[in-house]
Structures are given as C-alpha cells and as structure tokens.
Backbone as CSV, one residue per row, in Angstrom:
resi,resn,N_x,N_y,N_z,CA_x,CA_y,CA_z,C_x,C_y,C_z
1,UNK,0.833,-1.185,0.000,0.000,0.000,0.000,0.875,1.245,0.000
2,UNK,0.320,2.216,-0.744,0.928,3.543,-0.101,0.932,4.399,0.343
3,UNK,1.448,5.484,0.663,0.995,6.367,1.923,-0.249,6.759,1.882
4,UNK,-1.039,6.681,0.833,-2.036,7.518,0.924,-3.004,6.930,0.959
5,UNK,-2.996,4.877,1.531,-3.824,3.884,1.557,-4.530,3.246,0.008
6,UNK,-3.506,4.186,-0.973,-3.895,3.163,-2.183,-3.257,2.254,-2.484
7,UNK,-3.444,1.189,-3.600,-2.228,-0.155,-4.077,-1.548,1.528,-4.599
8,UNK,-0.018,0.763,-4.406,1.191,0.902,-4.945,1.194,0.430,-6.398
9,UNK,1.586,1.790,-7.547,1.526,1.027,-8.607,2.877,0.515,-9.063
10,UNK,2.958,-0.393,-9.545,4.370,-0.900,-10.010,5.406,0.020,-11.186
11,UNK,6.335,0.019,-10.426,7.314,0.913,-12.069,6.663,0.420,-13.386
12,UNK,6.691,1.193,-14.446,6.373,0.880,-15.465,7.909,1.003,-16.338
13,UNK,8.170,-0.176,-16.883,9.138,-0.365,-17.807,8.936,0.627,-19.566
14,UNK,10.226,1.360,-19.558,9.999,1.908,-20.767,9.669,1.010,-21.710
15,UNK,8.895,1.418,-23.153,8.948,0.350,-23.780,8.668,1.694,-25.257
16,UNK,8.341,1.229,-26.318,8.341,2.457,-27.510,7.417,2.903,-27.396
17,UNK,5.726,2.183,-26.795,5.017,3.234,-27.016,5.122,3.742,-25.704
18,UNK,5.352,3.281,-24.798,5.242,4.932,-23.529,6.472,5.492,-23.830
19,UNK,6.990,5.453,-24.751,8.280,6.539,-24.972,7.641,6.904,-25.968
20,UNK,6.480,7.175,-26.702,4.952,7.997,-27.273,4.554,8.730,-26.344
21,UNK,4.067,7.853,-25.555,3.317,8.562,-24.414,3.584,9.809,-23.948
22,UNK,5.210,9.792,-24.040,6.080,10.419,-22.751,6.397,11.775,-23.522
23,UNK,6.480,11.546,-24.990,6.683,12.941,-25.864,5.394,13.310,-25.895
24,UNK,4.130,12.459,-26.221,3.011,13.434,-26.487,2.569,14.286,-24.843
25,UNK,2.964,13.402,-23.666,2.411,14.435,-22.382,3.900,15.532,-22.482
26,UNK,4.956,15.154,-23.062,5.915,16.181,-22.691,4.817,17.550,-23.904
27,UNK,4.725,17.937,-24.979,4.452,18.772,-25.462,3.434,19.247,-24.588
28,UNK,2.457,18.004,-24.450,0.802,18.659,-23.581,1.059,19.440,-22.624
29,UNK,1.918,19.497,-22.032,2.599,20.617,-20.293,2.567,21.740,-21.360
30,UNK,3.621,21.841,-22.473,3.792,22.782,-22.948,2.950,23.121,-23.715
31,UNK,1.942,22.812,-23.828,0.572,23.472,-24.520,-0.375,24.002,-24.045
32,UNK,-0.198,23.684,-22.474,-1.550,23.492,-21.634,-0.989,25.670,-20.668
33,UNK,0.114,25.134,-20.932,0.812,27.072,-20.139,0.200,28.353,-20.911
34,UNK,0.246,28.392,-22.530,-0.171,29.140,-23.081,-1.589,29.357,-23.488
35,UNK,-2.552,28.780,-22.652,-3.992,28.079,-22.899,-4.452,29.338,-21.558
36,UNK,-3.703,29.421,-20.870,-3.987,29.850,-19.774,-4.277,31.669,-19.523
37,UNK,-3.275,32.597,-20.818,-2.967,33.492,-20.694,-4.090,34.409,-21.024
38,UNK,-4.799,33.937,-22.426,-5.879,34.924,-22.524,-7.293,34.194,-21.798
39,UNK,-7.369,33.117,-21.014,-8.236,32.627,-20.300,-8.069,32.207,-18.931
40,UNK,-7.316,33.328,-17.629,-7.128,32.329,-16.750,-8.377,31.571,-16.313
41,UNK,-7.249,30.544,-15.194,-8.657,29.415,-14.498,-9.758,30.025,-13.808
42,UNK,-9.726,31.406,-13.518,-10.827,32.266,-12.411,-11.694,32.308,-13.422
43,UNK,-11.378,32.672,-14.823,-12.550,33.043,-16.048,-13.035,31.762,-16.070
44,UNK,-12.508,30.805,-16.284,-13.045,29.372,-16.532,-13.735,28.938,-15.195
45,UNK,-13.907,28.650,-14.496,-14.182,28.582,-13.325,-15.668,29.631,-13.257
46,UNK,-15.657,30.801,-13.837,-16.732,31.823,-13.886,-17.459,31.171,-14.407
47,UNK,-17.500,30.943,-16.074,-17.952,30.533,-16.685,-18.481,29.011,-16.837
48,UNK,-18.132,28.144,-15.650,-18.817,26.805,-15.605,-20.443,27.126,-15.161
49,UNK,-20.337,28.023,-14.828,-22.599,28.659,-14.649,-23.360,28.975,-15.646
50,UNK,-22.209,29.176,-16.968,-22.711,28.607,-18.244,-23.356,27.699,-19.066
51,UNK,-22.206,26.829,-18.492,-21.708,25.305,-19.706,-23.331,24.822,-19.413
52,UNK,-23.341,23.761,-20.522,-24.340,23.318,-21.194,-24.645,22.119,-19.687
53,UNK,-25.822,21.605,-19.316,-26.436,20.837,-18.453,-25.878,19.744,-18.841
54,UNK,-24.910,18.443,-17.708,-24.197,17.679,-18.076,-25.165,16.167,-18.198
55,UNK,-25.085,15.499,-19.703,-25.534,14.877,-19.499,-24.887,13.022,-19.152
56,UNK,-25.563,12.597,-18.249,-25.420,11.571,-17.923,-24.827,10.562,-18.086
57,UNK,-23.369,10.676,-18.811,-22.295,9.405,-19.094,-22.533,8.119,-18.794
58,UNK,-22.500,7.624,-17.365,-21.832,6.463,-17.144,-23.541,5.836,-17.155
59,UNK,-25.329,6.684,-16.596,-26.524,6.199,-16.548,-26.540,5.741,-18.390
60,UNK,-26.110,6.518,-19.305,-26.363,6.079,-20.994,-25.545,5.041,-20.805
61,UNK,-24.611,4.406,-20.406,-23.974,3.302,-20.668,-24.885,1.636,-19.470
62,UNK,-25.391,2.535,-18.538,-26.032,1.752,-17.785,-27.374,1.296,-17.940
63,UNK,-28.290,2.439,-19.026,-29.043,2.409,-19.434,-29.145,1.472,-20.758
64,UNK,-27.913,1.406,-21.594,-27.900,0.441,-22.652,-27.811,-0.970,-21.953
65,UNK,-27.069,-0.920,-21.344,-26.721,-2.896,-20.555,-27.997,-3.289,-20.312
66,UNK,-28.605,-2.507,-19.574,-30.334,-2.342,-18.950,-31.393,-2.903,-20.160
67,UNK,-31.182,-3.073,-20.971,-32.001,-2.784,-21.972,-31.842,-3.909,-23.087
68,UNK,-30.502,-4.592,-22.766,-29.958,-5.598,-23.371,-28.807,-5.031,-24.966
69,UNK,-28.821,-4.094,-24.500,-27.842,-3.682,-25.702,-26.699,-3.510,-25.328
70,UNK,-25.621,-2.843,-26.105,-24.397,-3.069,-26.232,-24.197,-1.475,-26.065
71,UNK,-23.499,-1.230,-24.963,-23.141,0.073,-24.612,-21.753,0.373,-25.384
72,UNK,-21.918,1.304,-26.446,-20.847,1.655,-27.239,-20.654,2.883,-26.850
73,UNK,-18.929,3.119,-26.677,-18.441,4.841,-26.697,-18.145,4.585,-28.304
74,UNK,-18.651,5.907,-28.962,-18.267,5.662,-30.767,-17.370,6.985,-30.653
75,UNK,-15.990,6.819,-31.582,-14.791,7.536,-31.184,-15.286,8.045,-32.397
76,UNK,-14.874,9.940,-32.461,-14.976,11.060,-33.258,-13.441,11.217,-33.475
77,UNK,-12.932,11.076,-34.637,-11.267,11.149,-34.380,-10.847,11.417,-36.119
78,UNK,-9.723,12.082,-36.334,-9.801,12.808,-37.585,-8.593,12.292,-37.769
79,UNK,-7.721,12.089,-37.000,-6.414,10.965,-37.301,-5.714,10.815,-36.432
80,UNK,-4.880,10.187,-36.615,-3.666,9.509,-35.448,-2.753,9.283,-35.449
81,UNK,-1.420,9.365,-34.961,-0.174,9.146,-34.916,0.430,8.484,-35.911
82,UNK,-0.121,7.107,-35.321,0.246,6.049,-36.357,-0.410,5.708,-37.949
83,UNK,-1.387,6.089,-37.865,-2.326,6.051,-39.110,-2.592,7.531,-39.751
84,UNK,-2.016,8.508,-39.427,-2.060,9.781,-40.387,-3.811,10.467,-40.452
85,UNK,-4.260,10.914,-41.346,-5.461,11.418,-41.323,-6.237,9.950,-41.943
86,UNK,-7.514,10.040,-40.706,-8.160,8.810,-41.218,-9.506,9.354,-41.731
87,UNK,-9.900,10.477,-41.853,-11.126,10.909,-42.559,-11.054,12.179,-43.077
88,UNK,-10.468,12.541,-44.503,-10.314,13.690,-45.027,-11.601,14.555,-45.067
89,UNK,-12.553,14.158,-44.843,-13.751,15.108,-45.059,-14.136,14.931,-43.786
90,UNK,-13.518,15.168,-42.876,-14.050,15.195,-41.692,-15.085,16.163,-40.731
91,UNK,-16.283,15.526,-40.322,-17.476,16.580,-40.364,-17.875,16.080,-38.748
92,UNK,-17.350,16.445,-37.889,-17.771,16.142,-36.151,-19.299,16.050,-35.728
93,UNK,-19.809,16.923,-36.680,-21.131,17.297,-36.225,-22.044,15.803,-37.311
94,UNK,-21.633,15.361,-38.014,-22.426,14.618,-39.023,-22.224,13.507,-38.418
95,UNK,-20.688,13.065,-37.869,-20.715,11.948,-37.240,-21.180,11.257,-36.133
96,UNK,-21.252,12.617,-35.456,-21.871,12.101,-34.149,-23.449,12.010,-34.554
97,UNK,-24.188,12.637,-35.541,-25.318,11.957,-35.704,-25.687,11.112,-36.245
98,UNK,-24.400,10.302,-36.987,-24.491,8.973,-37.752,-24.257,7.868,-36.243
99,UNK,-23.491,8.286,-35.801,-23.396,7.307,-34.126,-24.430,7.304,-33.635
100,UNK,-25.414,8.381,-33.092,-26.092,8.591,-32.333,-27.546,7.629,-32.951
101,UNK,-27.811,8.068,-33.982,-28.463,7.025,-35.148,-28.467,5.779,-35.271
102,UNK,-27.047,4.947,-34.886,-26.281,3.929,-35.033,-26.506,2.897,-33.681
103,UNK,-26.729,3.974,-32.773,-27.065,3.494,-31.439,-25.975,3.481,-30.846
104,UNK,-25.267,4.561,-30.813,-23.929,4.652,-29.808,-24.898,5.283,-28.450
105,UNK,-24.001,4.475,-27.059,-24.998,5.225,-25.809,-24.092,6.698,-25.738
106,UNK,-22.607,6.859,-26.258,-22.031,7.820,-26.403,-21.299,7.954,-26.983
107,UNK,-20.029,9.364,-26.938,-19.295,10.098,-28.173,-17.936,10.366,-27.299
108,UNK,-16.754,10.060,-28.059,-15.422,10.454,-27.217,-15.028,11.212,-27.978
109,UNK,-14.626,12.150,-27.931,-14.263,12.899,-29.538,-13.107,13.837,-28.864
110,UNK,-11.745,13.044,-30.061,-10.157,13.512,-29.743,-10.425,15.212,-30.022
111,UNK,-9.684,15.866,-28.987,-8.982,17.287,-29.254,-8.109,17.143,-29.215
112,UNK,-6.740,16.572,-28.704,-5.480,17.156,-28.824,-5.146,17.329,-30.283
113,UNK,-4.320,18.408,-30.521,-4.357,19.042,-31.980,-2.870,18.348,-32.283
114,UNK,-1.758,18.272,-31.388,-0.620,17.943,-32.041,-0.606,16.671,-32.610
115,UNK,-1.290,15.625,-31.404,-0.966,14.366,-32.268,-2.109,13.807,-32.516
116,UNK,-3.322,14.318,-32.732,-4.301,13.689,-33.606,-5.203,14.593,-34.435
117,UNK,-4.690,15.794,-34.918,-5.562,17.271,-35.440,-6.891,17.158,-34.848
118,UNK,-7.043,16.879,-33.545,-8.111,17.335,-33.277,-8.488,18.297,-32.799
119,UNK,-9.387,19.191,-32.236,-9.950,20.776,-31.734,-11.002,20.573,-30.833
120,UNK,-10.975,21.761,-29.945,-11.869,21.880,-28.987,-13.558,22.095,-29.997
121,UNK,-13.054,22.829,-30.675,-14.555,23.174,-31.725,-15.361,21.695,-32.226
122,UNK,-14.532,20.696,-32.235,-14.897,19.510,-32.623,-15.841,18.637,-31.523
123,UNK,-15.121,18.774,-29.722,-16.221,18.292,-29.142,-17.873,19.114,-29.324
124,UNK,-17.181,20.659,-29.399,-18.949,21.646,-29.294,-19.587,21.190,-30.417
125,UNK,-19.226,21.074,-31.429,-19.747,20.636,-33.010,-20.492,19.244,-32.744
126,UNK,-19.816,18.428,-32.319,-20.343,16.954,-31.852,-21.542,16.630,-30.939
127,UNK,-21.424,17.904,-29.635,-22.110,17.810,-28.711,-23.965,18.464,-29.165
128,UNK,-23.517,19.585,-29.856,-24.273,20.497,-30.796,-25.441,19.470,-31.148
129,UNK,-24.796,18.266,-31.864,-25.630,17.791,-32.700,-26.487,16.740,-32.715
130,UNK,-26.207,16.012,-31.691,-26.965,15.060,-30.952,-27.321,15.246,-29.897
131,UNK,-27.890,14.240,-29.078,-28.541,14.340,-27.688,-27.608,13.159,-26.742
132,UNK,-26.404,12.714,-27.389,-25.197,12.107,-26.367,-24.676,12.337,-25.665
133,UNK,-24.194,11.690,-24.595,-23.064,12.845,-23.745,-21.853,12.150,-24.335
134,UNK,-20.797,13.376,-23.869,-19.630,13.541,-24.388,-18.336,13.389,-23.627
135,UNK,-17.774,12.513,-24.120,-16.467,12.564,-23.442,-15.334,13.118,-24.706
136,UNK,-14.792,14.186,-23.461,-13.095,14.732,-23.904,-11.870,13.514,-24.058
137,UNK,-11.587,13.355,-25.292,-10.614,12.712,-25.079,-9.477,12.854,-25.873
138,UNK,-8.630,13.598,-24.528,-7.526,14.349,-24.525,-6.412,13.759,-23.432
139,UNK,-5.304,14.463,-23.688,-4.171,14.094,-22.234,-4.435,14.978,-21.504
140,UNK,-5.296,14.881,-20.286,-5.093,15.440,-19.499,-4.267,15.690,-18.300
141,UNK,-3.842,16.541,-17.870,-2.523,16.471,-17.164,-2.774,17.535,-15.991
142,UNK,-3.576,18.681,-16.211,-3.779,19.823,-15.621,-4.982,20.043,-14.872
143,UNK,-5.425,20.899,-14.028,-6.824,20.863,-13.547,-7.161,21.581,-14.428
144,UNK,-6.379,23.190,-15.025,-7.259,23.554,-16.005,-8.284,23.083,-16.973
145,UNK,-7.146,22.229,-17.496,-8.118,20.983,-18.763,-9.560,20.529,-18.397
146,UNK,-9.355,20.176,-17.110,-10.836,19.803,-16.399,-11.700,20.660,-16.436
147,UNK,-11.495,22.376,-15.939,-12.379,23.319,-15.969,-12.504,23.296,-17.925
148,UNK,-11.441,23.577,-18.264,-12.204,24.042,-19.765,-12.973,22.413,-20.350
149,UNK,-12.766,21.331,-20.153,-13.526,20.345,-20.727,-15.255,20.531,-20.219
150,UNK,-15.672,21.027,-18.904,-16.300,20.873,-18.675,-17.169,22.222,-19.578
151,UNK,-16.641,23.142,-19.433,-17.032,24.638,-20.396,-17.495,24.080,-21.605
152,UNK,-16.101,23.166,-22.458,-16.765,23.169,-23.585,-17.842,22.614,-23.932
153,UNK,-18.711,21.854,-22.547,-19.669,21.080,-22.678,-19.251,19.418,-22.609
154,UNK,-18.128,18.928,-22.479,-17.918,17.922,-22.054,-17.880,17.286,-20.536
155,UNK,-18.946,15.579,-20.856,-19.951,15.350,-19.795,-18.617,14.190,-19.092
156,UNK,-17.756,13.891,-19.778,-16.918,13.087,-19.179,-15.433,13.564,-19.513
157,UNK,-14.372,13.546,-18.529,-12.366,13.147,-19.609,-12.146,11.926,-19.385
158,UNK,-10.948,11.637,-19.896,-10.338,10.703,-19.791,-9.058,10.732,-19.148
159,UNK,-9.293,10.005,-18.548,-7.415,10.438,-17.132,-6.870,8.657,-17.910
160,UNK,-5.766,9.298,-18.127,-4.938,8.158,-18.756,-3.647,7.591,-17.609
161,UNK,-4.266,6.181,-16.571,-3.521,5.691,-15.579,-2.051,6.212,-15.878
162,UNK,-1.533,5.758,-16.784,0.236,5.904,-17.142,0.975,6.902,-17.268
163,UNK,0.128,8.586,-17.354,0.578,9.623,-17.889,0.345,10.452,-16.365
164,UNK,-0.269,9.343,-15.768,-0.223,10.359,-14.237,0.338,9.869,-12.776
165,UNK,1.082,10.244,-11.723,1.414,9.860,-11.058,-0.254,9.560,-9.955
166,UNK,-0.176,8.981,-8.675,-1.589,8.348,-7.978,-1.902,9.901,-7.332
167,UNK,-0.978,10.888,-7.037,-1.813,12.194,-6.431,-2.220,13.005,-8.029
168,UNK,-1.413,12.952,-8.942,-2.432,13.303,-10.281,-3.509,13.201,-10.198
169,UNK,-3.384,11.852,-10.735,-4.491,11.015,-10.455,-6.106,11.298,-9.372
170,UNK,-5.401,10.975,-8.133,-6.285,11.391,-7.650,-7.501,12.776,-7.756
171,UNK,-6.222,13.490,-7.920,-6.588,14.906,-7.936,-7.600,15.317,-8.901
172,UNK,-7.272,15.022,-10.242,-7.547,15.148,-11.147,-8.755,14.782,-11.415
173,UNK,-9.842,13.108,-10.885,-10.010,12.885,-11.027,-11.424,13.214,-9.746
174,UNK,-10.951,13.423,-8.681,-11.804,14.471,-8.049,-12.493,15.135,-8.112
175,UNK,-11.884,16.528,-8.895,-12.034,17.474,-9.483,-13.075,17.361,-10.591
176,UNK,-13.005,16.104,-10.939,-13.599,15.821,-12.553,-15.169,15.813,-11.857
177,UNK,-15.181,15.203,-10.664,-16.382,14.380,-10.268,-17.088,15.837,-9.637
178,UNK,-16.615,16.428,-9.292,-16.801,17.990,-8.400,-17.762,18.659,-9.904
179,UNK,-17.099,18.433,-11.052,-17.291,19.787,-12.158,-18.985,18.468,-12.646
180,UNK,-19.299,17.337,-12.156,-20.281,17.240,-12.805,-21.758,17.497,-12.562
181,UNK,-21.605,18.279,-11.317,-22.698,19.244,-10.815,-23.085,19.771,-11.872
C-alpha cells in the first residue's frame, strides 16, 4: 500500500510506445501554459454557470446494458499518430449523428491538436448535434483541462492511468467528479 492507503503502482518499464506517451504528455505541459494566458482558471471557473447541463455518461452506458444492448463509446477522431489522417472530409457534427443514429450510448471525440488534429470546436460541433453525452478525449494532465472540458460542454475526460502519477491522479479525477454538478 501507499501512503495515501492506495495499491502501490508498479514501475512501469519503458517500452516504444510509452516513450509515445512520454513525448506526447511532454508537449501537452507545454501546450496546456499558453492556454492559460488569454483565459485564466478564475474566467473558466466563472464561466462553468454557463456550460451546457451535463448529461449523464456512465446512466447512458447503464441504461444500454439495462435494456440488453451493447453500450458503445463511438470515437470522433480525424487521425492519429500512427495512421495519419483517417477521414479527409471530416465533419464532427455529421458523425456524431451517424453514431447517435447507429445506437452509440455515447461520443469520445479527440482534441489534442498535435498528435491527432483534433480541436476543442470539434467536441462543441459533436455535442451540438446530438442528444449524447460527451467525453473529452484528450491528455489530461492539468486541472485547467478539467475546468475548460467541462465549459466546452464535455460530460466526461479521460485520465490516462500511465501519464499520471496516484496524487495526479487522484486529484484530477476528483475534481472531474466535483465539475459534474
């Protein structure tokens, strides 16, 4: 156990893709500083009395099992590292109503811009257009990220175990549960 009464997680051995991992969270620090300047966290933080009414993530996935269906997250994603651009006509808002149509119980839809061209405009476009909830799925690393995911109308993030130490983690993940008021 460790100090803080959680399991102890085990070293993780480098291997090529968390030496991926480790460049795409190294840029994300450095992306996440200049995010901050014409928006500090007090504006963001203001503005969560805004954001759109969060809808219900984990009940749409509980609600499909319920029902005998197959609770799908359907990924919104315009390309990827390894595979380059995977949809040149890429339309966020069309897809998520071809999912939603399709019977996805929800929508994950990539923003990080360096390593998958994705955009924040892409979750609002997505969210816009159906009646799904939405998960951010981004590296998150920062609490900021949390306040602006929740702004942009995103109903869930994604905390990626490997890219965070267990008080990250924790923290982060707290915080997440705090913003779904």
């Amino acid at each position: 156990m460790a100090d803080n009464g959680r399991p102890h997680r085990p070293r993780i051995e480098p291997t090529p893709m968390r030496d991926i991992l480790q460049t795409i969270l190294a840029r994300k620090a450095e992306a996440v500083a200049p995010r901050r300047a014409p928006r500090p966290l007090e504006e963001l933080q203001a503005a969560l009395a805004s954001a759109p009414p969060v809808r219900g993530f984990v009940r749409a996935l509980q609600a499909a099992v319920a029902n005998g269906d197959p609770a799908v997250i359907a990924e919104v994603k315009k390309a990827s590292p390894s595979k380059g651009v995977i949809r040149p006509d890429f339309r966020p808002a069309d897809i998520a109503v071809s999912y939603e149509f399709g019977g996805a119980s929800c929508l994950s839809v990539l923003t990080d811009v360096d390593f998958f061209q994705g955009a924040d405009g892409y979750l609002q476009q997505a969210r816009e257009a159906c009646t799904l909830p939405v998960l951010r799925k981004d590296f998150v690393i920062d609490a900021y990220q949390v306040y602006e995911a929740r702004v942009l109308g995103a109903d869930c993030i994604l905390l990626i175990v490997a890219a965070l130490d267990d008080t990250q983690l924790a923290t982060l993940s707290e915080l997440a549960r705090c913003r779904r008021r």
